[in-house]
OpenMM code with the backbone's topology and positions (N, CA, C; nanometers):
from openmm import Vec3, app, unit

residues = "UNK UNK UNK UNK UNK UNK UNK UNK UNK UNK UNK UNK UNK UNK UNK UNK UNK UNK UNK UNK UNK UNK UNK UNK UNK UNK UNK UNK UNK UNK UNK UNK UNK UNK UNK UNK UNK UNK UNK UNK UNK UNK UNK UNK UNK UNK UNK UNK UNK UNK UNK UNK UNK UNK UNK UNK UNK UNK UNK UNK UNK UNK UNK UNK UNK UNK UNK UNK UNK UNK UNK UNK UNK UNK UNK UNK UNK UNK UNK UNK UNK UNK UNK UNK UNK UNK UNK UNK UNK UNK UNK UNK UNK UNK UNK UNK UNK UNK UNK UNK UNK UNK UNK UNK UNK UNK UNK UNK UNK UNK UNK UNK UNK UNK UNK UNK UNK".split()
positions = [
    Vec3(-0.6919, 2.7596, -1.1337),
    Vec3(-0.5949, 2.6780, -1.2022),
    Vec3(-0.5825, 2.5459, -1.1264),
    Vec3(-0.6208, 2.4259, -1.2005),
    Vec3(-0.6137, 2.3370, -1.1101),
    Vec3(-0.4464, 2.2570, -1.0747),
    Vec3(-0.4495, 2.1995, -0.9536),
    Vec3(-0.3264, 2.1619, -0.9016),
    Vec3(-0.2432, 2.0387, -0.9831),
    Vec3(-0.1291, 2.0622, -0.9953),
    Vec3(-0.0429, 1.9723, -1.0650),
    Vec3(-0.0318, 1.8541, -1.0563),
    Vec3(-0.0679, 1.7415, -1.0674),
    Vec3(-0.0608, 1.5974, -1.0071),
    Vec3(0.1102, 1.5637, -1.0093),
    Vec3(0.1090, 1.4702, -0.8808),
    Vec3(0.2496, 1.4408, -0.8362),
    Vec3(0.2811, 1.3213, -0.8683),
    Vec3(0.3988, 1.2984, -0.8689),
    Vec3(0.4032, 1.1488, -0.9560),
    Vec3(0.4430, 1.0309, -0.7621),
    Vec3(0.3479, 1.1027, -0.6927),
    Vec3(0.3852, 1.0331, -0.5181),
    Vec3(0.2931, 0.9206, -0.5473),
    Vec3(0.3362, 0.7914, -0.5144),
    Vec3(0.2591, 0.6624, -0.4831),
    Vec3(0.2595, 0.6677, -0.3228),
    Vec3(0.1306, 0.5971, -0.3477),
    Vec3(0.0580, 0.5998, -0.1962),
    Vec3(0.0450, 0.4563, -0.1989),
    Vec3(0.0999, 0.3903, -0.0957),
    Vec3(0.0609, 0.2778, -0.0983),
    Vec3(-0.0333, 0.2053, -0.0071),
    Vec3(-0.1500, 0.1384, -0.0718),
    Vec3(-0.2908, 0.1287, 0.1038),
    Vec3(-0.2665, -0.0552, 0.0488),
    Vec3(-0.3427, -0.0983, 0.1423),
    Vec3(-0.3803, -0.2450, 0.1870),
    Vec3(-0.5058, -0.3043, 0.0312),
    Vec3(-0.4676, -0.3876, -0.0102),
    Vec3(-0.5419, -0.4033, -0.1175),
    Vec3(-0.7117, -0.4441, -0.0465),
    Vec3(-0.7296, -0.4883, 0.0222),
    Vec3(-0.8837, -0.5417, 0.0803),
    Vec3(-0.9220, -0.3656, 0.0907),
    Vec3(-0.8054, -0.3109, 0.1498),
    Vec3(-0.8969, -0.1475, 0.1900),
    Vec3(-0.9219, -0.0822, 0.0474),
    Vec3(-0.8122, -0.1253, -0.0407),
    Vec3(-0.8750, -0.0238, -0.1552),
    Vec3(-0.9748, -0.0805, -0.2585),
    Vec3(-1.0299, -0.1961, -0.2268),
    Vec3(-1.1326, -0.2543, -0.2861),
    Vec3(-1.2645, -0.2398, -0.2688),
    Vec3(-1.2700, -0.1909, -0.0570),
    Vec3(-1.3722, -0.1175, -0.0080),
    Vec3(-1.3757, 0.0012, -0.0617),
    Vec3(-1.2705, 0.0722, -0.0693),
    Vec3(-1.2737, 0.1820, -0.1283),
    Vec3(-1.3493, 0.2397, -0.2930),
    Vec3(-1.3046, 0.1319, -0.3076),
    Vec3(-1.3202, 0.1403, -0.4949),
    Vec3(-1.4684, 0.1349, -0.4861),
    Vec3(-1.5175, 0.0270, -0.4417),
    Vec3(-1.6966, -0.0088, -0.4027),
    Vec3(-1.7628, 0.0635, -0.3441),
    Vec3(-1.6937, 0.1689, -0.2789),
    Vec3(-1.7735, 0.2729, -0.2083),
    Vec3(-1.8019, 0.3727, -0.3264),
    Vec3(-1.6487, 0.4469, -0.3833),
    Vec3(-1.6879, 0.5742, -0.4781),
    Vec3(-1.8002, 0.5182, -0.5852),
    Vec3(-1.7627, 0.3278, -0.6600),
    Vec3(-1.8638, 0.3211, -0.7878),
    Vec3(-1.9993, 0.2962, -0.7623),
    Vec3(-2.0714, 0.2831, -0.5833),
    Vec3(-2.1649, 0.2871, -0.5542),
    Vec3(-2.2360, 0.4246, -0.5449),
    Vec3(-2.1557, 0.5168, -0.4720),
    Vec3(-2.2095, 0.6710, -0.4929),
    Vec3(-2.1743, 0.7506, -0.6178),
    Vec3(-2.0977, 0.6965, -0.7175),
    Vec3(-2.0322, 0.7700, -0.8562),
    Vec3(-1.9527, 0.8842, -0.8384),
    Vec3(-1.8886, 0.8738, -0.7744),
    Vec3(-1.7550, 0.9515, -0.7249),
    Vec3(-1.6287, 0.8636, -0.7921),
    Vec3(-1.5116, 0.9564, -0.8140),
    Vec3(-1.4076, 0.9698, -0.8787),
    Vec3(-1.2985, 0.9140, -0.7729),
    Vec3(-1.2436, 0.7888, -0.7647),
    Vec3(-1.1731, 0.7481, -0.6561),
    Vec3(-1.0691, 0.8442, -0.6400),
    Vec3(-0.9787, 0.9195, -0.7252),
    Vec3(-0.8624, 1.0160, -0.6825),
    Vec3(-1.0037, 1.1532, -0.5380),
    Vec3(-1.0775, 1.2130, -0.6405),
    Vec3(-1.1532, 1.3220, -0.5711),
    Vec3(-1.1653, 1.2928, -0.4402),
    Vec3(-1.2436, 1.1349, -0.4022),
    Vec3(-1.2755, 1.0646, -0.3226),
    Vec3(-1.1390, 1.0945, -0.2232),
    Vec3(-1.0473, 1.0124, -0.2566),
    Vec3(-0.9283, 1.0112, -0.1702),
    Vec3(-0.8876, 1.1793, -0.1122),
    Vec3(-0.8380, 1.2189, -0.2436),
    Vec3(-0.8201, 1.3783, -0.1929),
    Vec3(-0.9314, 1.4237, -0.1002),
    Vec3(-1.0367, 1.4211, -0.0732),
    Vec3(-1.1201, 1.5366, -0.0214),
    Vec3(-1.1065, 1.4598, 0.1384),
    Vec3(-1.1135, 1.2894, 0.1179),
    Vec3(-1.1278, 1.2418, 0.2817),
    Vec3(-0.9900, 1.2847, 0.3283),
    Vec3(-0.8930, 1.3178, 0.2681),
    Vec3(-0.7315, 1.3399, 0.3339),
    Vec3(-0.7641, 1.4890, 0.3845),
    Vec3(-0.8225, 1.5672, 0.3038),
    Vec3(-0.8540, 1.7524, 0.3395),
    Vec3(-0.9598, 1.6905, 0.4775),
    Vec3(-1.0352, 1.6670, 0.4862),
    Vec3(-1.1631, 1.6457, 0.5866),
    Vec3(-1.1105, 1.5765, 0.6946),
    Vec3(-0.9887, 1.4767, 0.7246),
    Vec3(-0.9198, 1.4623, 0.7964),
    Vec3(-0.8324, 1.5297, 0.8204),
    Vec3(-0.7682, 1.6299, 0.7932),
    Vec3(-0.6915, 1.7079, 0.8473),
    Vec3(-0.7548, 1.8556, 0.9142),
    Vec3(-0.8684, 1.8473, 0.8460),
    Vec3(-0.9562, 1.9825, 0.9300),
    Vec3(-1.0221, 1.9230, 1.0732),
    Vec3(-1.0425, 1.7645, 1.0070),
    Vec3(-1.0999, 1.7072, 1.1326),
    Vec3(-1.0292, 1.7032, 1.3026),
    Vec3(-0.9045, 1.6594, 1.2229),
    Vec3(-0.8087, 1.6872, 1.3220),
    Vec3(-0.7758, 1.8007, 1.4277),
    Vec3(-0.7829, 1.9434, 1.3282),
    Vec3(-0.7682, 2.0639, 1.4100),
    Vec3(-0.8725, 2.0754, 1.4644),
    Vec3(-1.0190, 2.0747, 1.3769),
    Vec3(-1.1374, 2.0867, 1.5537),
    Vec3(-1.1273, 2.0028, 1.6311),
    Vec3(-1.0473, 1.8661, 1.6234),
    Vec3(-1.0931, 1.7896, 1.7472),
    Vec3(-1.0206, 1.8355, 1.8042),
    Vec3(-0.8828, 1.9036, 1.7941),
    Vec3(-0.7695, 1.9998, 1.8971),
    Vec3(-0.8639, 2.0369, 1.9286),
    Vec3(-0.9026, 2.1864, 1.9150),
    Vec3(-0.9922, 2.2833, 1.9639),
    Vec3(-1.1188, 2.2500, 2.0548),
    Vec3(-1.2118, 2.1363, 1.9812),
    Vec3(-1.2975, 2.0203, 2.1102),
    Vec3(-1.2149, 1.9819, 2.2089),
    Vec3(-1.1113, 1.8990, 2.2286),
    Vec3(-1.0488, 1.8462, 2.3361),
    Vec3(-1.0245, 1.9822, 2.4794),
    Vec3(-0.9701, 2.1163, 2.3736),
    Vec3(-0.8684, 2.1859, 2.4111),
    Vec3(-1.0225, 2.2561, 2.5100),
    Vec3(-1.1305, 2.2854, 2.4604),
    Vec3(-1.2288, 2.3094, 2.5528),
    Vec3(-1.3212, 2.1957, 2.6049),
    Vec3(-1.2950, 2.0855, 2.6183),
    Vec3(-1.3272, 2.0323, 2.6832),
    Vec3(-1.2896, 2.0258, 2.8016),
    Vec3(-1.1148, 2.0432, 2.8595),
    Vec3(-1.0213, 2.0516, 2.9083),
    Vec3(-1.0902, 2.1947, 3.0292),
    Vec3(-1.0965, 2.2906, 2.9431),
    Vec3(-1.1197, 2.4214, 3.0257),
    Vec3(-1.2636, 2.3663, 3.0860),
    Vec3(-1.3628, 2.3081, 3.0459),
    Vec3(-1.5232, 2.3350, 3.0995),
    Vec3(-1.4597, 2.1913, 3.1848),
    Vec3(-1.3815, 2.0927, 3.2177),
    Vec3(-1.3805, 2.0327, 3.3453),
    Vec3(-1.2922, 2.0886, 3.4730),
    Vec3(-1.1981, 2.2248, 3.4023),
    Vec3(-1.1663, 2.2552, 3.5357),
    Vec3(-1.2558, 2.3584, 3.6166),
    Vec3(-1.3314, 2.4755, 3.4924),
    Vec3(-1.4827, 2.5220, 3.5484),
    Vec3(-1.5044, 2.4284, 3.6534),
    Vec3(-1.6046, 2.3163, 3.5988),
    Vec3(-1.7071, 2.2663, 3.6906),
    Vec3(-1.6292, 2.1980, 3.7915),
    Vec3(-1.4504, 2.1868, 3.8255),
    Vec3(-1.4191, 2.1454, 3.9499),
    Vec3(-1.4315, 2.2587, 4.0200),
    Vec3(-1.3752, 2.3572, 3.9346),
    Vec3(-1.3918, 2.5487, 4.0489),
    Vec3(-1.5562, 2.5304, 4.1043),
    Vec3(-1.6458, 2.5128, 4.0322),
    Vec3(-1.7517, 2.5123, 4.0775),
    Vec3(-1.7871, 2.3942, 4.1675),
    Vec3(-1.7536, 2.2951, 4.1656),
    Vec3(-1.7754, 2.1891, 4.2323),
    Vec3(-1.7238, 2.2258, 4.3580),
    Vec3(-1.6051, 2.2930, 4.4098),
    Vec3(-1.5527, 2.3078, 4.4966),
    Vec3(-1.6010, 2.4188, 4.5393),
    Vec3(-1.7012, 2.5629, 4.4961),
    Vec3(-1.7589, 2.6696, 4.5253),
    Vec3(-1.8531, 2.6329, 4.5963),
    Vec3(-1.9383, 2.5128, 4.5413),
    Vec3(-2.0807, 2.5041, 4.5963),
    Vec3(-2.0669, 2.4052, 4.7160),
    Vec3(-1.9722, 2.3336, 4.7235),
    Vec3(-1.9579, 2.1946, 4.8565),
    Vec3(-1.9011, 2.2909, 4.9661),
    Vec3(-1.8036, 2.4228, 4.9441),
    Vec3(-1.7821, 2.4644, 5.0241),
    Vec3(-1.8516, 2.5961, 5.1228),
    Vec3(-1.9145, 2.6151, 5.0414),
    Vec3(-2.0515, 2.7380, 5.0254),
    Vec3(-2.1793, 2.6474, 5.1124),
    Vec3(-2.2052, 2.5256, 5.0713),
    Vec3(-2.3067, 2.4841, 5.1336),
    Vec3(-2.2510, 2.3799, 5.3126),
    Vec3(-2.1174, 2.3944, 5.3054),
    Vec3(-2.0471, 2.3759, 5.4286),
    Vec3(-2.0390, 2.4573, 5.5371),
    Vec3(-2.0030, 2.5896, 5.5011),
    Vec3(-1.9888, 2.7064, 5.5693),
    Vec3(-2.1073, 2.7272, 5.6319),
    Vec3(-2.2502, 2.7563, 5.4772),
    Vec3(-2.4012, 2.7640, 5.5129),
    Vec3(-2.4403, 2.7007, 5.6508),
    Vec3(-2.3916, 2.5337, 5.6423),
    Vec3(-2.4269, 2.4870, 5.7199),
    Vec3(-2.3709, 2.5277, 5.8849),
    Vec3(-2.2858, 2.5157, 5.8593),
    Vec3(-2.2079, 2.5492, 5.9809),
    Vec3(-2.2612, 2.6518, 6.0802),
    Vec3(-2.2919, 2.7727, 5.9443),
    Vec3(-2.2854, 2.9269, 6.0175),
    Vec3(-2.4820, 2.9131, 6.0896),
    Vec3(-2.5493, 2.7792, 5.9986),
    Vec3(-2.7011, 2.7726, 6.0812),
    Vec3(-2.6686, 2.7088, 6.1787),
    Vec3(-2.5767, 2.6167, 6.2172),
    Vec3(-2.6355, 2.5299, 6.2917),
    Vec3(-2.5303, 2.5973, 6.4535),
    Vec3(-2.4474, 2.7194, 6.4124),
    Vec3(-2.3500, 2.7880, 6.5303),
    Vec3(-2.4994, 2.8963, 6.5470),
    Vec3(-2.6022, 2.9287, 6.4874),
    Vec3(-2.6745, 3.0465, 6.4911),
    Vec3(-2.8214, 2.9681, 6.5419),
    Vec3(-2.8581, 2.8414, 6.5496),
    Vec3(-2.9683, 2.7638, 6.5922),
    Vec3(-2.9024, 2.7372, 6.7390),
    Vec3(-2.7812, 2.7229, 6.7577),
    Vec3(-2.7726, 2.6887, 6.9451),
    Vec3(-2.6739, 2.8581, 7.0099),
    Vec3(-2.7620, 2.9440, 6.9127),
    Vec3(-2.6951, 3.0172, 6.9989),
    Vec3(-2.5570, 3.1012, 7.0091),
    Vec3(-2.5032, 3.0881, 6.9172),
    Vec3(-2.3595, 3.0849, 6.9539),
    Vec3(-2.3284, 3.2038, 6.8965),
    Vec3(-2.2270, 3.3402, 6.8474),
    Vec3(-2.2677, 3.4278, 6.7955),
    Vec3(-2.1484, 3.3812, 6.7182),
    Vec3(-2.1528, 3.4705, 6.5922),
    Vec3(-2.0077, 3.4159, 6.4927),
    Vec3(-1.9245, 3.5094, 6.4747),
    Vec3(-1.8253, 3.4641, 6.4497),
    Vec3(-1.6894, 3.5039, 6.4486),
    Vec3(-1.7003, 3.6795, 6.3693),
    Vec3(-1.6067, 3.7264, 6.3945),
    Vec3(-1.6116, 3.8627, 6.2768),
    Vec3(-1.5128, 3.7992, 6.1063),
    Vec3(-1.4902, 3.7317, 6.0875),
    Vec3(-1.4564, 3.6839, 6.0119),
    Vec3(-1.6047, 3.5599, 5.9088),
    Vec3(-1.6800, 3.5452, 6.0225),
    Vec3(-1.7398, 3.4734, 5.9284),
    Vec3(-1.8905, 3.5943, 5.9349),
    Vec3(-1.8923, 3.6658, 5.9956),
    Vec3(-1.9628, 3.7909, 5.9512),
    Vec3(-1.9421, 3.8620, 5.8226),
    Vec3(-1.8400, 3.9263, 5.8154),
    Vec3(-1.7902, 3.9431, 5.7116),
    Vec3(-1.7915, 3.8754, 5.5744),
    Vec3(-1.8003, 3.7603, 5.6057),
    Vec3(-1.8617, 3.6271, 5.4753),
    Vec3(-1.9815, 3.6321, 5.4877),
    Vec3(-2.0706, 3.6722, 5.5292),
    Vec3(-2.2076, 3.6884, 5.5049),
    Vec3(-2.2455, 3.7994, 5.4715),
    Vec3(-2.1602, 3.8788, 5.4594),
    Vec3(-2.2051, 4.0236, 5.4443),
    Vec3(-2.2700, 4.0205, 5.2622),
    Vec3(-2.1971, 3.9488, 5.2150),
    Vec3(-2.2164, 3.9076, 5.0484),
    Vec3(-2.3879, 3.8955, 5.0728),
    Vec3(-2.4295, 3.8087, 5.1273),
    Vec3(-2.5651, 3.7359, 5.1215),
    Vec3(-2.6549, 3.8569, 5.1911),
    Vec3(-2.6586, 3.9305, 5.2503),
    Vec3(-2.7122, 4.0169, 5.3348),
    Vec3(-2.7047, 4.1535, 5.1889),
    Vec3(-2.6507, 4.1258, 5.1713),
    Vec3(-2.6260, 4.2406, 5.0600),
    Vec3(-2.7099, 4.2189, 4.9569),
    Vec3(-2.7536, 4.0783, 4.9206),
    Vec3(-2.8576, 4.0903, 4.8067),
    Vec3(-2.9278, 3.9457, 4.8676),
    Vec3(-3.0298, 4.0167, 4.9176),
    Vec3(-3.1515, 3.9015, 4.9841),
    Vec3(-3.2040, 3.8974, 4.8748),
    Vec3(-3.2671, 3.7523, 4.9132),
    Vec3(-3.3458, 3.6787, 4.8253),
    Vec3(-3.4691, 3.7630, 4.8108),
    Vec3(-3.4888, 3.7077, 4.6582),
    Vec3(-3.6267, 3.8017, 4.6368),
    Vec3(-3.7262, 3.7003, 4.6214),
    Vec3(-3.8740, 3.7348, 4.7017),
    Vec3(-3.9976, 3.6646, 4.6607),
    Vec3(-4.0393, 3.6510, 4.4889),
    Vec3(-4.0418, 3.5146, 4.4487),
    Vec3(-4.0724, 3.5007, 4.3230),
    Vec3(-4.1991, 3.5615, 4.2889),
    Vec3(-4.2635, 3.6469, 4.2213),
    Vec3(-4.4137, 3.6623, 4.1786),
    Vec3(-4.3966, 3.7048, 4.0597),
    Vec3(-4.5185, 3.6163, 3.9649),
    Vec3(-4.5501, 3.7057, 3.8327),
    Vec3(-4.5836, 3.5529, 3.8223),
    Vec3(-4.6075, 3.4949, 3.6665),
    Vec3(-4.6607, 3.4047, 3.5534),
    Vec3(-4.5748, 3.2479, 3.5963),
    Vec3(-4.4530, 3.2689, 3.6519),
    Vec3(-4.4124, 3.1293, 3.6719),
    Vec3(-4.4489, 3.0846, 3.8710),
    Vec3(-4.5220, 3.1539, 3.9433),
    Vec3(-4.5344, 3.1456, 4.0197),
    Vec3(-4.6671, 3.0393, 4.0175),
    Vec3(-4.7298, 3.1119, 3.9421),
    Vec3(-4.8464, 3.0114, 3.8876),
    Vec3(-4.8928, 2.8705, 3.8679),
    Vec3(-4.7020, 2.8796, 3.8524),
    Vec3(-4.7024, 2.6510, 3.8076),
    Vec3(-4.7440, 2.6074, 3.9377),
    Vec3(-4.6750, 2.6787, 4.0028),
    Vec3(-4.6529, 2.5859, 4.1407),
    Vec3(-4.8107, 2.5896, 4.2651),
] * unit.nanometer
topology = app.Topology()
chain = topology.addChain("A")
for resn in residues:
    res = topology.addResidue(resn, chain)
    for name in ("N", "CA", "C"):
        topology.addAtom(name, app.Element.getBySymbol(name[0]), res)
């Protein structure tokens, strides 16, 4: 059943509704359809760009968690080689932080991508 037309005036800028008018009689579109569908397509537009913004928001505080995982990870790294190159033995606390890495050694790459290199 189609929708009731309202007796609401809309009032736009006459230069805009002249672009307007020249746009629908160039593609043969119905200036009301025209209007109605860009008002629906802007208002859906609207809610995904919420939803874009709203995860955009989450994936920059990710990559600060991560930003701050790996500067501090490759700090420690450093630290714990260069207390273990002169010697020095480490703490039981930073033993214990290595225990992670000791727990799953690196594995030798072999098979089909070894090949590139």
């Amino acid at each position: 059943m189609p929708d009731k037309p309202t007796d609401s005036l809309l009032r736009i800028n006459h230069d805009l509704y002249v672009r307007l008018r020249e746009h629908c009689d160039r593609f043969g579109t119905r200036f009301l359809e025209f209007a109605e569908d860009a008002l629906e397509n802007a208002m859906l537009n609207e809610i995904g760009n919420n939803g874009l913004e709203q995860e955009i928001e989450v994936l920059r505080r990710k990559a600060d968690q991560y930003d701050y995982a790996f500067n501090r990870g490759f700090k420690e790294g450093f630290a714990y080689l260069y207390l273990m190159l002169n010697g020095a033995s480490l703490s039981a606390e930073a033993e214990d932080n290595l225990s992670i890495a000791r727990k799953f050694p690196a594995a030798t790459p072999n098979g089909e991508q070894l090949k590139l290199f």
